[in-house]
C-alpha positions in Angstrom: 89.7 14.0 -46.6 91.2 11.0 -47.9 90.1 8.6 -50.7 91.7 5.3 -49.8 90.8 2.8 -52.8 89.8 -1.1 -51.4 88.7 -4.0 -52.9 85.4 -2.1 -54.2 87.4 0.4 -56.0 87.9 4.6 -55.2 84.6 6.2 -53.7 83.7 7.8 -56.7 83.2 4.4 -58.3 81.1 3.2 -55.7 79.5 6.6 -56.0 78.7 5.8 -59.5 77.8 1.9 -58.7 75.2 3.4 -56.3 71.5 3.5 -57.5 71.6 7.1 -57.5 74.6 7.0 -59.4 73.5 5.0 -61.9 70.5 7.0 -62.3 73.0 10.2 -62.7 74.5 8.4 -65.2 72.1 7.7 -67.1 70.6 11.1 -67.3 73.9 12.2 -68.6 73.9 9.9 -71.2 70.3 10.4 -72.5 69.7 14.2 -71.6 66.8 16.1 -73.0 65.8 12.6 -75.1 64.0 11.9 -71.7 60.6 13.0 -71.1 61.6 14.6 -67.6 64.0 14.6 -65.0 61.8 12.0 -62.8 62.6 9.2 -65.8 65.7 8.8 -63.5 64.9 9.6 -60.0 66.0 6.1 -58.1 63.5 5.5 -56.0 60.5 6.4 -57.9 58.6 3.2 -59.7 56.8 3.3 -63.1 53.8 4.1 -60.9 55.0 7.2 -59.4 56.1 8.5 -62.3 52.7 8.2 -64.1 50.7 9.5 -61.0 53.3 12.4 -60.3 53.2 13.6 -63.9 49.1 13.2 -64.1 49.2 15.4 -60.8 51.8 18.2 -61.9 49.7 18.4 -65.6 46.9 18.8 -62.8 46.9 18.7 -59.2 43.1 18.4 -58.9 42.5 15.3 -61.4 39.9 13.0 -59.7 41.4 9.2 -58.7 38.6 7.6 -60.8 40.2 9.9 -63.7 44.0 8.6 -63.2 42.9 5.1 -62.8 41.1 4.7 -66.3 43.8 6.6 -67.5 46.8 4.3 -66.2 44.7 1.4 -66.6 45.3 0.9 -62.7 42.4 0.0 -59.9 41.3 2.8 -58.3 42.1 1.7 -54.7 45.8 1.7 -56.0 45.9 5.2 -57.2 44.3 6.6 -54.4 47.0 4.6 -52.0 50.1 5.1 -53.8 49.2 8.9 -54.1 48.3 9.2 -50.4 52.1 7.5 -49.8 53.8 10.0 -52.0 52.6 12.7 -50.1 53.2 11.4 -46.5 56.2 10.8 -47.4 57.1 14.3 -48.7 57.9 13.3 -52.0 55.1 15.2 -53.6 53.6 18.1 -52.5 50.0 19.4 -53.9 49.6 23.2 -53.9 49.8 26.3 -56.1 52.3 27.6 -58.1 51.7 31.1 -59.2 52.9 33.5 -61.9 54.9 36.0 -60.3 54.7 38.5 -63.3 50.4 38.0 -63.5 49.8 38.2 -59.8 51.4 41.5 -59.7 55.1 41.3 -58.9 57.1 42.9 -62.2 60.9 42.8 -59.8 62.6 39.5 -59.2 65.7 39.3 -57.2 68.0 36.7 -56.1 69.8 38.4 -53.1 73.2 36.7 -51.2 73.4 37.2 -47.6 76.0 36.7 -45.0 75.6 36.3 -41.8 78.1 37.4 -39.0 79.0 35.4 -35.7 76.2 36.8 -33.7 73.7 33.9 -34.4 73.5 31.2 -36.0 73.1 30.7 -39.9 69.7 28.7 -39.6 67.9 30.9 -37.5 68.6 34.0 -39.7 67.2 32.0 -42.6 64.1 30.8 -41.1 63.6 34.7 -40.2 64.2 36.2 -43.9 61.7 33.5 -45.1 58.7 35.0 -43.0 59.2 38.2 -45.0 56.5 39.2 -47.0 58.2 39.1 -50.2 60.6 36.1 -50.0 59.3 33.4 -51.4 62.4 31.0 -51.7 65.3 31.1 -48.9 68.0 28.5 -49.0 70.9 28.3 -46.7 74.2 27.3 -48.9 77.9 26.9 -48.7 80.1 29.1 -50.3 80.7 33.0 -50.5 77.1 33.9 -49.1 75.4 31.6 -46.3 72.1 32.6 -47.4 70.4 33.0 -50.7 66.8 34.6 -50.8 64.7 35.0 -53.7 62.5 37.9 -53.5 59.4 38.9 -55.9 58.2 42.7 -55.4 56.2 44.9 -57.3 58.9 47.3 -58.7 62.2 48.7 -58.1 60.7 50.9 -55.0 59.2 47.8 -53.7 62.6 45.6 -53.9 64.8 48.5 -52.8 62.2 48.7 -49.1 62.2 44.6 -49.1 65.5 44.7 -49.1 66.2 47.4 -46.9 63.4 46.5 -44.4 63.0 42.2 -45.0 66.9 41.2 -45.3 69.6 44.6 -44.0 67.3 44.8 -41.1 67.4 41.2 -39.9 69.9 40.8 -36.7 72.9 39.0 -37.9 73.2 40.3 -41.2 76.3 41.4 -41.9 76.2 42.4 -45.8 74.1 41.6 -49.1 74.1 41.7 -52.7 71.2 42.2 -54.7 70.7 40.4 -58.0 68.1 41.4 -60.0 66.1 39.4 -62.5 66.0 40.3 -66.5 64.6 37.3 -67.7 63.4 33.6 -66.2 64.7 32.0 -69.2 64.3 28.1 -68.4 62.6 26.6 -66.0 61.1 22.3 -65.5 59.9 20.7 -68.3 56.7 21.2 -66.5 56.3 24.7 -66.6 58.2 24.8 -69.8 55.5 23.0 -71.6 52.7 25.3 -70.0 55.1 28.4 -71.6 55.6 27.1 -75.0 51.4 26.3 -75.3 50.8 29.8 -74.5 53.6 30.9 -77.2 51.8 28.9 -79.7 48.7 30.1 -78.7 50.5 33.9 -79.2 49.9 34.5 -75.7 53.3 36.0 -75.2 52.9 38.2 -72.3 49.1 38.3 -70.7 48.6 41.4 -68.1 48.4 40.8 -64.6 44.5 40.1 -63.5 43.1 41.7 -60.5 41.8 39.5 -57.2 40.0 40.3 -54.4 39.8 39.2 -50.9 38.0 35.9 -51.6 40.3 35.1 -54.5 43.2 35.4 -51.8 41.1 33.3 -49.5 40.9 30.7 -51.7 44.5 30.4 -53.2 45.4 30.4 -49.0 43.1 27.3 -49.1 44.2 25.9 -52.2 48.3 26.5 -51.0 47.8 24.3 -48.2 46.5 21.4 -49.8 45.7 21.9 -53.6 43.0 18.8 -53.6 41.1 20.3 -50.4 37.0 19.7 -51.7 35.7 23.2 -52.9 32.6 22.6 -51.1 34.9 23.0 -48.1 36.3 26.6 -49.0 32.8 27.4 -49.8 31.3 27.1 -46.4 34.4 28.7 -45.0 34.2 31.6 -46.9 30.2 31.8 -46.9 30.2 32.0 -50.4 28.4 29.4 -52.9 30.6 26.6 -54.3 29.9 27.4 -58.1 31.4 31.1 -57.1 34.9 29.3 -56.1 34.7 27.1 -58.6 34.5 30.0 -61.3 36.9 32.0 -59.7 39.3 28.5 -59.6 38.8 28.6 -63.4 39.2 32.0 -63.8 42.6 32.0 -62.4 43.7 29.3 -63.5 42.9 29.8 -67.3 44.4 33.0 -67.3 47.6 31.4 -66.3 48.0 33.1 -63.2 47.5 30.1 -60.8 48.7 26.1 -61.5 47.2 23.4 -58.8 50.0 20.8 -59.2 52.2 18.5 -57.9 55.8 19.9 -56.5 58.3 17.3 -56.5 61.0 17.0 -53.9 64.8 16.2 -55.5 66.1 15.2 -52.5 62.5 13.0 -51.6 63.4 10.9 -55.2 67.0 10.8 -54.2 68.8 13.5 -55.7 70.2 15.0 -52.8 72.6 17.5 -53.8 70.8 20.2 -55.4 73.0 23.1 -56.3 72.9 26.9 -57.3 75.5 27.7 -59.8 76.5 31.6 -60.5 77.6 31.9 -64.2 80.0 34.8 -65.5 79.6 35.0 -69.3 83.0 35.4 -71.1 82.9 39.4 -72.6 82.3 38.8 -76.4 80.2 36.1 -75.9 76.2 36.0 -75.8 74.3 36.0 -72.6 71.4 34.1 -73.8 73.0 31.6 -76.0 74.9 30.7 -72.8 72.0 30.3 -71.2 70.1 28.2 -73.8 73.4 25.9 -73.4 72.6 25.5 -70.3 69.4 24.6 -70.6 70.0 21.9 -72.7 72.1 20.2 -69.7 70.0 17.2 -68.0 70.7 18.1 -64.6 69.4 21.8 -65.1 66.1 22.6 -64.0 66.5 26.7 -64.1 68.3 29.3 -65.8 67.7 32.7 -65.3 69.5 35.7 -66.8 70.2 38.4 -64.2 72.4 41.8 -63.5 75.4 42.1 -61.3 78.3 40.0 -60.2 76.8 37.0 -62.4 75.0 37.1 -65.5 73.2 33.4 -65.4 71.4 31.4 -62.1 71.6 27.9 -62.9 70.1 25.7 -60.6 70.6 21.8 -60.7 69.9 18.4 -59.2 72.3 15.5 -59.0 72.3 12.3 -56.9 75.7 13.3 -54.8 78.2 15.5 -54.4 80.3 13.6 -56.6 77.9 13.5 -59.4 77.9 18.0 -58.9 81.5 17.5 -59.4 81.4 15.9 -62.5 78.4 17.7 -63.5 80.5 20.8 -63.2 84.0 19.6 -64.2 82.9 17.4 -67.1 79.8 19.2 -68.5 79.4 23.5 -67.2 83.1 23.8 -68.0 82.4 22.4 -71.7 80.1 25.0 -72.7 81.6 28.0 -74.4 80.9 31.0 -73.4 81.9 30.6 -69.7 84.7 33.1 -68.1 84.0 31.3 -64.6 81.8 29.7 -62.2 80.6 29.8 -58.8 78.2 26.6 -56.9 76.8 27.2 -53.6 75.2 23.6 -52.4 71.7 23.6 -50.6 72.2 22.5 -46.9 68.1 23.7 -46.4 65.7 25.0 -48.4 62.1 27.3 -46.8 59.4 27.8 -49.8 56.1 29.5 -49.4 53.7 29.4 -52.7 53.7 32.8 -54.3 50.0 34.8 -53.6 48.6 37.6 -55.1 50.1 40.8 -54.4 48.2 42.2 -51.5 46.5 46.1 -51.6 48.5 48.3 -50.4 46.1 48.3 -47.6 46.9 44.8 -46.5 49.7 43.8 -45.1 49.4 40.0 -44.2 51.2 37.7 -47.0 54.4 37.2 -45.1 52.5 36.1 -42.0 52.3 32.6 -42.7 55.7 30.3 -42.3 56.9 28.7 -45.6 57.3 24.7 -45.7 60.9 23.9 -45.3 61.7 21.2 -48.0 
């Protein structure tokens, strides 16, 4: 591919001219000074930034509530937040603690997929599986990443075995297995370090029943759906979901809160980059490196061919190039690199692990972002 330069300079300086660009840019130049990563999404106003960040502290925060605190008429808030979500830039559901609902093995696994079908349909397949929870298809040495949560090494060893080798078209896979989720969104990050404070290191897993599965199932679809609702479905009182709702929720287990879309916002080369720490160097102060980068949302610190998962967001491919060529190759500590960029992404909300009786999380189809 050619780069022919014309009166508006190279395309990398239009690149950079662009909104988005300029947006990069400027995260670059400000970094972790800036409250969060949506401070530079391009086609997000002042407004949306104050609703989506009232909605990700919590989901489930009345419109009367966000208009006295934005100082905005009610009428407004309700419309602009109806907008954001038809449009797919936020979505309102649950985000759960994989460690407290029961899962103690995370895995990232690489796929490839042979000639036999196509690439997309052997995604959308792995992400019915019971214990994938985030499948994206990529560029680069593997076609398909999946992100597995199970309940220990057995557990990940029959996922694997039964969710991803036993999938037609997979030709081979490579298992990378989790020691530590060592960065993740300022969001999350904030809920962590209140807990640390708090010397809530580590809480234990909680138990739920049928009806607490019921109502995350509810709550997953559309975190603002009226508990009154979910009471009458379930034939169960509405102060009984609403304790349970607290219950989980103040154990840290379960989070009702907005998910953002990078490429909704306009960042729309989001990236997964495979880190090999140089030998002599230290694993997690590569990592917290990272983690200071703008563009890095998560870094986690895992066995096997790579020792870091890095995932990050940037405008365009041309930004992820100089995110990677100016700034990743900076940090000391690196022996080498590897980025595989998202082409699709399937998600599905993480549940409660299920008895070993049941046998139904995998059953519904994630949302493809």
């Amino acid at each position: 591919m050619s780069y022919d330069r014309d009166q508006n300079g190279s395309r990398g300086e239009r690149a950079r001219n662009s909104l988005a660009g300029r947006a990069f840019q400027q995260m670059i130049d400000r970094g972790r000074d800036a409250a969060d990563w949506l401070e530079f999404a391009p086609r997000l106003s002042d407004l949306d930034r104050a609703l989506i960040r009232l909605l990700q502290a919590d989901g489930r925060r009345s419109f009367a509530r966000m208009s006295q605190d934005l100082g905005v008429a009610q009428k407004t808030v309700r419309r602009r937040v109806h907008e954001l979500r038809e449009e797919g830039i936020i979505r309102i559901t649950t985000v759960g603690d994989p460690y407290l609902m029961g899962y103690g093995v995370t895995a990232l696994v690489g796929v490839t997929v042979d000639s036999s079908r196509e690439v997309s349909a052997v995604a959308a397949q792995l992400a019915t599986g019971r214990r994938a929870f985030y499948v994206i298809v990529v560029t680069g040495r593997y076609n398909v990443l999946v992100e597995v949560s199970c309940k220990d090494d057995d557990d990940l060893l029959e996922t694997v075995e039964r969710d991803i080798a036993g999938v037609e078209g997979v030709s081979s896979y490579e298992i990378h297995p989790y020691i530590r989720l060592h960065y993740q969104n300022p969001t999350f990050e904030s809920r962590r370090e209140k807990a640390t404070a708090a010397g809530d290191i580590r809480s234990e897993p909680i138990s739920f029943d049928r009806i607490d599965r019921e109502i995350i199932s509810h709550l997953s679809k559309d975190g603002r759906t009226p508990l009154q609702g979910i009471a009458r479905e379930l034939d169960v009182s509405e102060s009984q979901v609403r304790l349970r709702v607290r219950r989980m929720v103040s154990s840290g287990a379960l989070h009702i809160m907005a998910l953002t879309s990078p490429r909704g916002v306009g960042f729309n080369s989001p990236a997964l980059i495979g880190v090999k720490v140089a030998p002599g160097s230290s694993i997690e102060g590569v990592a917290t490196e990272l983690a200071k980068l703008p563009a890095v949302i998560y870094v986690a610190i895992c066995t096997g061919r790579y020792q870091i998962f890095t995932e990050v967001i940037c405008a365009e491919r041309e930004e992820l190039f100089h995110f990677i060529d100016s700034q990743l190759r900076e940090v000391d500590g690196i022996a080498d690199l590897e980025a595989w960029t998202y082409l699709r992404l399937f998600y599905r909300n993480v549940r409660p692990i299920e008895p070993e009786s049941e046998n139904n999380v995998g059953t519904e189809f994630p949302a493809t972002l």
